[in-house]
N, C-alpha and C positions, 0 to 999 in steps of 0.2 A: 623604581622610578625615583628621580631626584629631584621633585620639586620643592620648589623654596617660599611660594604660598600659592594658598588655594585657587588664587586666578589664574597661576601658570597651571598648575594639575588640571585645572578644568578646561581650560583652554589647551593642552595637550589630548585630552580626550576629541575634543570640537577638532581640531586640528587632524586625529587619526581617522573621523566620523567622514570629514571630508577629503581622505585621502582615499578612502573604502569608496565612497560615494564616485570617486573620477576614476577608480580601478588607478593609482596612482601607485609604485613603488616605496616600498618602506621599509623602516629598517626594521631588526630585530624586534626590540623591543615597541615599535608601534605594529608589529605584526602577532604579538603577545594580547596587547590591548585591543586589536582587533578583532581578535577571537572572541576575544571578554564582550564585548559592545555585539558581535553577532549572533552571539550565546544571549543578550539581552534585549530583543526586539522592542520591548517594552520602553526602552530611553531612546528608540531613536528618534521618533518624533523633537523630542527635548533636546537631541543632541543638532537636531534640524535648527535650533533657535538658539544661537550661540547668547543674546544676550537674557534668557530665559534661561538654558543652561547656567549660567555664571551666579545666576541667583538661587538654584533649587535647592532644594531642603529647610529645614528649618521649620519654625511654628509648628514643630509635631509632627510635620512629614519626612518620610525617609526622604534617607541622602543616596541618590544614584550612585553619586562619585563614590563615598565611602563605601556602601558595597560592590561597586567596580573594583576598587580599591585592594580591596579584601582578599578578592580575586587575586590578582597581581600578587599581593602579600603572598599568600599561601602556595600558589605557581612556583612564586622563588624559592618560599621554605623546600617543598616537594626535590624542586630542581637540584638542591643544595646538601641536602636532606640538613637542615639546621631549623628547629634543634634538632638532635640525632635522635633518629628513631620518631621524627614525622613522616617520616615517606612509611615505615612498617604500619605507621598508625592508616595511614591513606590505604593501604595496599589490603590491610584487612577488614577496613569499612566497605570497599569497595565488594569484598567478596559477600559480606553480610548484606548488601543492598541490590546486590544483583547487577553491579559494574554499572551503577548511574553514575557517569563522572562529575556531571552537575550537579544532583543530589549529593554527592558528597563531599565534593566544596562550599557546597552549602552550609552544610551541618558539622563541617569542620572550623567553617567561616565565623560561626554563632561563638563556638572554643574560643576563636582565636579574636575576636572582638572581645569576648569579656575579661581574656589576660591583659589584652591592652587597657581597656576600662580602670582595670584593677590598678594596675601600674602608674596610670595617671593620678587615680585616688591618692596611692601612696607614694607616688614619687621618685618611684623606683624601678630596675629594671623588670621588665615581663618574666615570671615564675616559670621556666621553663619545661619543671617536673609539673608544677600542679595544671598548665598547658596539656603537657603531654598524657598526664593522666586524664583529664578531661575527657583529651581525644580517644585514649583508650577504653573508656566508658562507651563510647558510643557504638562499639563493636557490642558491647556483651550483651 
């Protein structure tokens, strides 16, 4: 996703929420974020209220959008396989979890939030190997 700040990301969501909702065609990538939003029942209500959407998160509570987000990230890394050797990581948690697909974008998601984390702290780009070892922990 290429947005350019937060009220177009989130209003990109609100926007797929109500293309889902009128059975409306879409492209590709709002057919991606669709899956993600009906993989997450739990934000529809939120996504029902677009100017309620545009404000959530903050003061201590999760950010829907950012873990939607997450989603999406991790979908392309998979897709891409970038870094190389995330799809092997994905392909063997999945065999250790018993092929929950959600369950382990999940807990690949938590990896790939704290590389970013980290990268912000320092300013730098996201650790690619200490990423991928991360995710390779969570197999063993």
């Amino acid at each position: 996703m290429f947005a350019t700040s937060t009220d177009e990301s989130r209003g990109f969501f609100v926007a797929v929420w109500q293309k889902m909702q009128g059975s409306v065609a879409m492209e590709p990538l709002e057919t991606l974020v669709a899956e993600i939003i009906g993989a997450h029942p739990e934000y529809h209500r939120l996504l029902d209220n677009p100017d309620q959407a545009m404000n959530a998160g903050g003061d201590g509570k999760p950010n829907p959008f950012l873990h939607m987000g997450l989603h999406i990230a991790l979908i392309e890394q998979l897709q891409t396989d970038r870094p190389r050797g995330v799809r092997q990581a994905y392909q063997e948690l999945m065999g250790s979890v018993g092929g929950d697909n959600h369950e382990v974008e999940h807990r690949m998601m938590e990896c790939l939030a704290e590389t970013l984390w980290a990268s912000s702290r320092s300013g730098g780009a996201p650790d690619d190997v200490a990423y991928l070892t991360a995710l390779r922990s969570l197999s063993e």
